[in-house]
N, C-alpha and C positions, 0 to 999 in steps of 0.2 A: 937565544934558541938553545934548547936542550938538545945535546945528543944523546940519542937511545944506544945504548951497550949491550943490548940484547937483542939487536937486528942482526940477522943472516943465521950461520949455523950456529945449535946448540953448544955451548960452552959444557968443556969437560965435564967440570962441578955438578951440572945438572944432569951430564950422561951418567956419571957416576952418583949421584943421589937417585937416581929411576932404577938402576942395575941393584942399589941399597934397600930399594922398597920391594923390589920383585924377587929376591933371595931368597926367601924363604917359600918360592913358588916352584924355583928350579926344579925340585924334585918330582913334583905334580906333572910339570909341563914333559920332564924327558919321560917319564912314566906313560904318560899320554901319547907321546911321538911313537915308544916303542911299540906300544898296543898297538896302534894304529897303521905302521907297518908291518908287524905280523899278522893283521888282520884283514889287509890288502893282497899279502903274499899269500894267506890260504887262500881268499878269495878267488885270485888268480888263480890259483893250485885247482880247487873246486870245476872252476869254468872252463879250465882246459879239459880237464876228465869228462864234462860234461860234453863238451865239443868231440873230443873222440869218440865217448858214446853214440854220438847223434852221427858219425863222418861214418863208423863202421857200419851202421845199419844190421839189420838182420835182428834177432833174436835177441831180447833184454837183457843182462845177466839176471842169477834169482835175485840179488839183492835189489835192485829195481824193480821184480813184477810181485 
């Protein structure tokens, strides 16, 4: 009977051969994460201005009418 040498968790070699393929992606992916949280923060920025608008009630500013 053969034993398999590749059963249970990944061996180093092969975390570090994936981390080898994916390095020239690094920059994409953090570039992306960044967008993505500044793009969620104005988001949020956006919808709370809009919630105040909508909570004070009365009369629109002129940039709204």
């Amino acid at each position: 009977m053969m034993s398999n040498s590749h059963a249970g968790a990944p061996s180093a070699n092969l975390m570090a051969e994936v981390l080898r393929l994916l390095k020239p992606f690094w920059p994409v992916v953090f570039t992306a994460t960044l967008l993505g949280i500044v793009g969620g923060l104005t988001t949020t920025g956006l919808l709370g201005r809009i919630n105040q608008a909508l909570q004070r009630g009365g009369n629109c500013p002129a940039a709204f009418g």
